[in-house]
N, CA, C and O of each residue as an XYZ file, in Angstrom:
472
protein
N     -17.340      7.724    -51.019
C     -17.650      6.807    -52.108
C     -18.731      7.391    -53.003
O     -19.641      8.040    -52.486
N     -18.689      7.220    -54.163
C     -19.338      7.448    -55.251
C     -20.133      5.973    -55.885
O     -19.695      4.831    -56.028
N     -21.182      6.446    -56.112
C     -21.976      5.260    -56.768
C     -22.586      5.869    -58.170
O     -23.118      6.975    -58.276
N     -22.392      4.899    -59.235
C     -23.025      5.517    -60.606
C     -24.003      3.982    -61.031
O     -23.790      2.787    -60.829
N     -24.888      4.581    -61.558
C     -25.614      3.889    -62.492
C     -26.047      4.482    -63.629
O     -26.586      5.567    -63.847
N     -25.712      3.566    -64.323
C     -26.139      3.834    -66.259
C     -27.386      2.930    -66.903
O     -27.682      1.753    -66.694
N     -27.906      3.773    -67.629
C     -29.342      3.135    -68.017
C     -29.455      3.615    -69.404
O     -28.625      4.458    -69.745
N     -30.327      3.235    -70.264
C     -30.707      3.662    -71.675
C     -29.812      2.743    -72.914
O     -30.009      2.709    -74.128
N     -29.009      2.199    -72.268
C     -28.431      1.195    -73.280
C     -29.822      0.631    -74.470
O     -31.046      0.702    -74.357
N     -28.883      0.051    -75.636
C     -29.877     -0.623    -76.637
C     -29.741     -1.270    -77.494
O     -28.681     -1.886    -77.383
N     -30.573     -1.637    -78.885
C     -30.070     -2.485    -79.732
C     -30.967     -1.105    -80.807
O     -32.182     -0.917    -80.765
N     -30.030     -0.346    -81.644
C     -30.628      0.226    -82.854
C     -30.050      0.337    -84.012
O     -28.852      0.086    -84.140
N     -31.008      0.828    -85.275
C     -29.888      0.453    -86.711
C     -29.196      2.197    -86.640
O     -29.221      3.315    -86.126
N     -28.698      1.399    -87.486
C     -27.627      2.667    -88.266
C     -28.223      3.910    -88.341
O     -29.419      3.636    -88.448
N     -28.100      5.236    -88.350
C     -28.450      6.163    -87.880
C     -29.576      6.757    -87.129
O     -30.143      7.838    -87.292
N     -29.804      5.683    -86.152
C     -30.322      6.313    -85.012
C     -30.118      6.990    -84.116
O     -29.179      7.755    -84.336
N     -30.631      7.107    -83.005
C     -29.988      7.887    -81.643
C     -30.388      7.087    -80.171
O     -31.165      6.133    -80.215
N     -29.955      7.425    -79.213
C     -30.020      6.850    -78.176
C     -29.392      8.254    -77.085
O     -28.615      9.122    -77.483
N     -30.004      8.161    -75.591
C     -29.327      8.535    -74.621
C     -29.522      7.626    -73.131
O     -30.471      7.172    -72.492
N     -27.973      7.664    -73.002
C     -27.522      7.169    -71.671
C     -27.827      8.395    -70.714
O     -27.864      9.595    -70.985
N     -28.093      7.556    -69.188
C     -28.337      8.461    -68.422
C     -27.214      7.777    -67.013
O     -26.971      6.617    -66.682
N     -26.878      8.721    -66.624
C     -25.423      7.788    -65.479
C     -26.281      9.031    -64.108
O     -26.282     10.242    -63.886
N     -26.801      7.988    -63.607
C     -27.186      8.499    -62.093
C     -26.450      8.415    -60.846
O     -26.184      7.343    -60.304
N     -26.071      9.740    -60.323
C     -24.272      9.739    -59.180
C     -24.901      9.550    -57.902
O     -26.094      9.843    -57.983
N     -24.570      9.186    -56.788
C     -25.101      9.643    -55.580
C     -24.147      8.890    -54.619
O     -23.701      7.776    -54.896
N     -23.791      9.710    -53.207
C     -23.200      8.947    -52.395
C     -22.386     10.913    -52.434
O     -22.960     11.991    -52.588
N     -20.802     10.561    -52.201
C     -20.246     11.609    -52.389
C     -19.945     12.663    -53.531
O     -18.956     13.256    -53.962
N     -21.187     12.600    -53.781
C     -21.146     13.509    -55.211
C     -20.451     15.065    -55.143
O     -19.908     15.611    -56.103
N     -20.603     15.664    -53.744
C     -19.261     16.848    -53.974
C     -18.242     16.781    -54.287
O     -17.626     17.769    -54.687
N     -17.558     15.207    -54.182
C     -15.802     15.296    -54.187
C     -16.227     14.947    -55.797
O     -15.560     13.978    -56.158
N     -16.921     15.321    -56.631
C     -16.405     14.751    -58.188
C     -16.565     15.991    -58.988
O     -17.542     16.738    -59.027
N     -15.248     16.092    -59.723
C     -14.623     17.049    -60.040
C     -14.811     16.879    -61.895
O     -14.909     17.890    -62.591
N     -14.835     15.628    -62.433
C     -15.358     15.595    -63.549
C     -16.161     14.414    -63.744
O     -15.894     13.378    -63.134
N     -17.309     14.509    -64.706
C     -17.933     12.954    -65.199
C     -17.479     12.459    -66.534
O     -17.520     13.263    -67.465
N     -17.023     11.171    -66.767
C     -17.209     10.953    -68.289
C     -17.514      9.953    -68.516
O     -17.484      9.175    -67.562
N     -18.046      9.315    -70.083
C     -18.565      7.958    -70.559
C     -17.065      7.289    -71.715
O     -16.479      7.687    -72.721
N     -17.000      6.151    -70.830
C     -16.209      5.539    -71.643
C     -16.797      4.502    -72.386
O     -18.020      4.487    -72.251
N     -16.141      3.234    -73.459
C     -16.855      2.521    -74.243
C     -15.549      1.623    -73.983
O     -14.508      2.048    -73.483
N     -15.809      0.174    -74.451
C     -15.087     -1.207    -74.901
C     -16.021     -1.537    -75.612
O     -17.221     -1.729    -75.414
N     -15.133     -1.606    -76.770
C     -15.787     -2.661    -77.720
C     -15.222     -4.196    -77.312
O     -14.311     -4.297    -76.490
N     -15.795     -5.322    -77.911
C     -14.724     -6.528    -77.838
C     -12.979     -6.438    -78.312
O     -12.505     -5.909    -79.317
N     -12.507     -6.916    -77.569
C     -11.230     -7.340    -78.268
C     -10.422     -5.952    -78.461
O      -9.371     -6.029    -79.097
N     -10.936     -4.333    -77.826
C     -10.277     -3.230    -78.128
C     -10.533     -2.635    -76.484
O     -11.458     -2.875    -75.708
N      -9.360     -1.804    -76.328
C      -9.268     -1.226    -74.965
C     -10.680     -0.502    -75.108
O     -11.475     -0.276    -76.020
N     -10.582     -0.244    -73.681
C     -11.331      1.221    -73.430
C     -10.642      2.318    -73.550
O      -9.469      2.576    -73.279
N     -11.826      3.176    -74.153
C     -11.580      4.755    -74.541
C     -12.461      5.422    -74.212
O     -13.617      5.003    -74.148
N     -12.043      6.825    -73.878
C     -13.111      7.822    -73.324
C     -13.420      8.344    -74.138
O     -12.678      8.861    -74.973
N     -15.097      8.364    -74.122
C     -16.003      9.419    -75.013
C     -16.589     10.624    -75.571
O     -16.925     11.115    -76.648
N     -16.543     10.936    -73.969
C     -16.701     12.090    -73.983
C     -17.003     12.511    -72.315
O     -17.493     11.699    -71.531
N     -16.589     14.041    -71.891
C     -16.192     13.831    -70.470
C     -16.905     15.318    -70.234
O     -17.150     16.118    -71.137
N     -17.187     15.510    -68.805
C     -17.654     17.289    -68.572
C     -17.842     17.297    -67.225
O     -18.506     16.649    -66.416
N     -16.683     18.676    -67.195
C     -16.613     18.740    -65.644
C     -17.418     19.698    -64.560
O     -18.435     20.196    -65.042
N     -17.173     20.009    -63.323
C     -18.278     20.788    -62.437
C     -18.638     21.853    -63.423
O     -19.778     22.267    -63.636
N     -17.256     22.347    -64.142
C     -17.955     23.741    -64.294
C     -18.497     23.963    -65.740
O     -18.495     25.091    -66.233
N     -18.974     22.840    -66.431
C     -19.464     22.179    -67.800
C     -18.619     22.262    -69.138
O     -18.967     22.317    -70.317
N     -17.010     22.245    -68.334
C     -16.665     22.341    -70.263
C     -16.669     20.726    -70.226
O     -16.735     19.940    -69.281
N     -16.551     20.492    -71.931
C     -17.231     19.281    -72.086
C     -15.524     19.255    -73.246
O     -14.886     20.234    -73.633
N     -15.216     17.629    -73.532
C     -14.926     17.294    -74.701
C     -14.892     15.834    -75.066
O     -14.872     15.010    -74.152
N     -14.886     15.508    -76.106
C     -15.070     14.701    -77.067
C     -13.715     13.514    -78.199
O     -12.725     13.756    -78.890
N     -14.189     12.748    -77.949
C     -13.237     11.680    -78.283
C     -13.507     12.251    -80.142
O     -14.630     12.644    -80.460
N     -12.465     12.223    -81.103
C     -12.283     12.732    -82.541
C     -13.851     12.006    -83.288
O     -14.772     12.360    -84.024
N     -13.483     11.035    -82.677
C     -14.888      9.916    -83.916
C     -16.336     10.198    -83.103
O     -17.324      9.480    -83.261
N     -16.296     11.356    -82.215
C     -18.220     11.076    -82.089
C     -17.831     12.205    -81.978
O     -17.774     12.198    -80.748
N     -17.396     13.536    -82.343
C     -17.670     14.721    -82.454
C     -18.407     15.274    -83.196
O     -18.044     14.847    -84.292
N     -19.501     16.189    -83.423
C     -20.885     16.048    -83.790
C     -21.602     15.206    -84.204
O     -22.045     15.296    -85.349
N     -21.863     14.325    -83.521
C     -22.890     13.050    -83.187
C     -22.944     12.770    -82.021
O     -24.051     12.276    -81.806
N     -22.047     12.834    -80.680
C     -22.716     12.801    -79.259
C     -22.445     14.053    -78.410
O     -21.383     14.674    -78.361
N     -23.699     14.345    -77.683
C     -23.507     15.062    -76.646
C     -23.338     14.977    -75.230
O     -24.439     14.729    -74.737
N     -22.379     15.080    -74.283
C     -22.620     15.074    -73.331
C     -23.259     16.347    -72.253
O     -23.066     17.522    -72.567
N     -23.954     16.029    -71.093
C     -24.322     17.316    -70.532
C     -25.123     16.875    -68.821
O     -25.297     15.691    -68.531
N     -25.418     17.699    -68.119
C     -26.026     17.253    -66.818
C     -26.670     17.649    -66.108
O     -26.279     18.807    -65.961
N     -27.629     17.458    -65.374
C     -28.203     17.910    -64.586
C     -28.036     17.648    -63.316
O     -28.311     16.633    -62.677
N     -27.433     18.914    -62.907
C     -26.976     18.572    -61.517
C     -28.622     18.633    -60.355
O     -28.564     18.069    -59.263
N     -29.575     19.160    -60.673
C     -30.390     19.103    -59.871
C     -30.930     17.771    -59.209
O     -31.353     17.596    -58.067
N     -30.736     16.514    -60.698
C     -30.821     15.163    -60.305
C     -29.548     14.298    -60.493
O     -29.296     13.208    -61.005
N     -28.819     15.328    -59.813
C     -27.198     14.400    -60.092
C     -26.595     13.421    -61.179
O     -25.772     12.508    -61.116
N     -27.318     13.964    -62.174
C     -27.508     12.719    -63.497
C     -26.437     13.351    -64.897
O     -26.385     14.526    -65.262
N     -25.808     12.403    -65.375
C     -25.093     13.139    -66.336
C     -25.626     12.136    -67.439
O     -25.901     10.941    -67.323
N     -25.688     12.920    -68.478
C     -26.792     12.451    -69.884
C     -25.277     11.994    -71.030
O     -24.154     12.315    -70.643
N     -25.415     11.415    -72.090
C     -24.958     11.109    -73.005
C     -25.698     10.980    -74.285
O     -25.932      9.875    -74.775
N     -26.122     12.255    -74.909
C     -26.917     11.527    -76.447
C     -26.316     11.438    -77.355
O     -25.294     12.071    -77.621
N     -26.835     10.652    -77.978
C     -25.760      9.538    -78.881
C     -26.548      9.900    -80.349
O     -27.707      9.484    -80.340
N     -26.252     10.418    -81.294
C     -27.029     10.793    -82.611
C     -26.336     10.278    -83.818
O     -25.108     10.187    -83.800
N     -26.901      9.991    -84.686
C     -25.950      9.455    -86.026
C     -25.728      8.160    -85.837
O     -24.778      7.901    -86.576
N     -26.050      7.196    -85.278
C     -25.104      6.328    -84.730
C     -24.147      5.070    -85.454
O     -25.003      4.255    -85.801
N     -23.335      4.737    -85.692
C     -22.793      3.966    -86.499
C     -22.761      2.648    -86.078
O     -22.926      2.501    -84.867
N     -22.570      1.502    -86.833
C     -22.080      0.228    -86.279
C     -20.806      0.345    -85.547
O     -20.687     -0.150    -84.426
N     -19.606      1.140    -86.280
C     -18.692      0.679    -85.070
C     -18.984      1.619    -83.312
O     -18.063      1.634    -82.496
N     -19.951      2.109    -83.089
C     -20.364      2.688    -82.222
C     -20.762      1.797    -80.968
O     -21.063      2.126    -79.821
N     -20.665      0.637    -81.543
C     -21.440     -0.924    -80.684
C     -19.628     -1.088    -79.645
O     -18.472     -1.358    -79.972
N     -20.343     -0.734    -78.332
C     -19.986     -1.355    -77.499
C     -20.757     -1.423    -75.995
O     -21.975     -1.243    -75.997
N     -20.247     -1.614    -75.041
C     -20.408     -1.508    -73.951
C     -20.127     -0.141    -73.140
O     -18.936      0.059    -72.900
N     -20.937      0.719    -72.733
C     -20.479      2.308    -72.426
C     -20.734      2.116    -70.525
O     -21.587      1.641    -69.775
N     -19.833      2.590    -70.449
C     -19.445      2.814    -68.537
C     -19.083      4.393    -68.318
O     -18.294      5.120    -68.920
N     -19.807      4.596    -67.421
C     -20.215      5.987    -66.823
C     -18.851      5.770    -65.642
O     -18.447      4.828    -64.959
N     -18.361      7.468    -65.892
C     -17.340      6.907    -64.742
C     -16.886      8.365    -64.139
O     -16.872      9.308    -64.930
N     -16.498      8.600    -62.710
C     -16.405      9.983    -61.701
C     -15.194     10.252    -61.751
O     -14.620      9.179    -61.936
N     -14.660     10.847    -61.709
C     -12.896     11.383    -61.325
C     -13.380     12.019    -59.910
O     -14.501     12.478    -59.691
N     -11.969     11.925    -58.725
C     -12.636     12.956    -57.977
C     -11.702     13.460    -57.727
O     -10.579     13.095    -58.074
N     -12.143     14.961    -56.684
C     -11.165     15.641    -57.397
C      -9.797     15.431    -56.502
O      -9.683     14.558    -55.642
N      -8.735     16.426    -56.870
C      -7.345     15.767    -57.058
C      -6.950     14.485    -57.684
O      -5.940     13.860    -57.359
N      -7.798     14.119    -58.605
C      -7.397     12.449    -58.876
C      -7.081     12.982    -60.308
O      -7.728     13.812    -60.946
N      -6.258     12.505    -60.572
C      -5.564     12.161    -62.055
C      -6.176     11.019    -62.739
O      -5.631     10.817    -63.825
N      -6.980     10.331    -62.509
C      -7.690      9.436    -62.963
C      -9.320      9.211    -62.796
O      -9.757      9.673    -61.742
N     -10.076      8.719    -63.469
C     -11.306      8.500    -63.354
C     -11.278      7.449    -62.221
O     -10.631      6.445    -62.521
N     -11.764      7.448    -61.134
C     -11.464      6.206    -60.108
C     -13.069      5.803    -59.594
O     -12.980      4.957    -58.703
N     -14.345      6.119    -59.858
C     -15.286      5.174    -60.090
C     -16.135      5.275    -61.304
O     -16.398      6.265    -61.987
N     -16.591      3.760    -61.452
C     -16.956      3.332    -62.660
C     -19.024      2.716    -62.344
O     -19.397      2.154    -61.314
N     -19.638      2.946    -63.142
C     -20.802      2.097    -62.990
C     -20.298      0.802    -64.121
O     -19.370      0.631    -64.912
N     -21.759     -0.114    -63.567
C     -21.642     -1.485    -64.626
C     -21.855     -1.762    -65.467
O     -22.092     -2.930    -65.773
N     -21.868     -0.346    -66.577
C     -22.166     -0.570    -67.932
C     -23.525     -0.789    -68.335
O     -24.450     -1.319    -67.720
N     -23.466     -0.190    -69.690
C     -24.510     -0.599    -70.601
C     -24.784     -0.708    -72.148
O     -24.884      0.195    -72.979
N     -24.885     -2.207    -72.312
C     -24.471     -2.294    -73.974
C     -25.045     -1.317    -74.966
O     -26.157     -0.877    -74.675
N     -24.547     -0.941    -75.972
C     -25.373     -0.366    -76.857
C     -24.623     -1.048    -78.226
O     -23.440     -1.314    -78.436
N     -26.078     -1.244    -79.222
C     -25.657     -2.064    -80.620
C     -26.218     -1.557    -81.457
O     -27.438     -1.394    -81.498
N     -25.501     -1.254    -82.189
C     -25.708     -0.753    -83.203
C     -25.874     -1.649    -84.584
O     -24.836     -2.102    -85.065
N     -27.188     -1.940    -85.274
C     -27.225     -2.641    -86.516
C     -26.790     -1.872    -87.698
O     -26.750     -0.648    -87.576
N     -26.458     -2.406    -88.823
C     -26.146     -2.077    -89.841
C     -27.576     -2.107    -90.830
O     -27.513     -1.785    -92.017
């Protein structure tokens, strides 16, 4: 089992920045990639941006140069900075593990809003 927690959520205006921090622990060898997904209201979830053991990283079309993802494995922590930030950028962001052989992201932490003012 994998356990994540996400922290750094917020309320900021229009081109600010912010970083999420998703802290792993439990079976952190079996995870083969990390990524941050988002829900807005009333719209699925979509992935943000994702990076695996061996750090390639990529990026959902609409936050490509404006967020970075990246990690430090020394504190098992995978970062998300968030730059530029827009109003439609406002949702709820969930940190989430794939492990490996999984075709799917299969744990999730409990989120953390981020809002973006205009």
């Amino acid at each position: 089992q994998v356990q994540l927690v996400e922290s750094g959520g917020g309320l900021v205006q229009a081109g600010g920045s912010l970083r999420l921090s998703c802290a792993a622990s439990g079976s952190i060898f079996s995870i083969s990639a990390m990524g941050w997904y988002r829900q807005a209201p009333g719209k699925q979830r979509e992935l943000v941006a994702a990076i695996t053991s061996d750090g390639t990283t990529n990026y959902a079309d609409s936050v490509k140069g404006r967020f970075t993802v990246s990690r430090d494995n020394a504190k098992n922590t995978v970062y998300l900075q968030m730059n530029s930030l827009k109003p439609e950028d406002t949702a709820v962001y969930y940190c989430s593990a794939r492990s490996l052989g999984s075709l799917n992201y299969n744990y999730w932490g409990q989120g953390t809003q981020v809002t973006v003012s205009s």
